[in-house]
N, C-alpha and C positions, 0 to 999 in steps of 0.2 A: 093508334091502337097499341098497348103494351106487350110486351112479349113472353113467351113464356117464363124463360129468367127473370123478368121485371115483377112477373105474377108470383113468380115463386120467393122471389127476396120479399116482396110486401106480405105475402100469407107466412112468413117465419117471423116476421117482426112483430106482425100482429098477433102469433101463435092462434094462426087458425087454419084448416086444411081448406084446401084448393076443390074446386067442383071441377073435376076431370071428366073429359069424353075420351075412350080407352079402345084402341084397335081399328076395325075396320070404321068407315067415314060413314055418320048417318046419314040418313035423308034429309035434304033442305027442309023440307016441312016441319021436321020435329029434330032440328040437329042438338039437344038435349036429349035424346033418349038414351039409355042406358048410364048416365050418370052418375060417379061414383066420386067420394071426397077419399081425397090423397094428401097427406101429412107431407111437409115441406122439412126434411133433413140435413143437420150439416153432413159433407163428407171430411174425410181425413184432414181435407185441406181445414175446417173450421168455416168453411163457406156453404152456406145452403145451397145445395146441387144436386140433392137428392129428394124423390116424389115414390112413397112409402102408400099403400094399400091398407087397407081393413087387417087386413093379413098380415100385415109386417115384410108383403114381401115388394122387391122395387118394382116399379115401372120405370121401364126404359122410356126417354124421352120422344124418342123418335114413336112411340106408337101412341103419342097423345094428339087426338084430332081435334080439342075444343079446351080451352080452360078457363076459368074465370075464379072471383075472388067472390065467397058467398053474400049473398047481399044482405041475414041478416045475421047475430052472432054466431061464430063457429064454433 
């Protein structure tokens, strides 16, 4: 299973945003609810380290519960 970092270098390379599950842990039943695509940023370093919002504003990594690479174009 790839890791977030793994997810996040592949969705910058392919210039497409990441389907993020964001904050509290959903329910097993429907662990895609509230789903949200997050654009993959470099930071300072020039490395993609950064996960950008609708908004332009970051998610911190630590509050991502799910993420995946969009299955069809981004």
């Amino acid at each position: 299973m790839p890791t977030l970092p793994d997810l996040m270098k592949q969705a910058y390379a392919r210039g497409v945003a990441l389907e993020v599950v964001v904050g509290t842990a959903p329910a097993w039943t429907d662990p895609w609810t509230g789903m949200q695509r997050a654009r993959v940023v470099a930071g300072s370093s020039g490395y993609p380290s950064i996960l950008v919002d609708d908004r332009g504003s970051e998610i911190p990594r630590e509050e991502i519960q799910w993420a995946r690479l969009p299955e069809g174009p981004g």
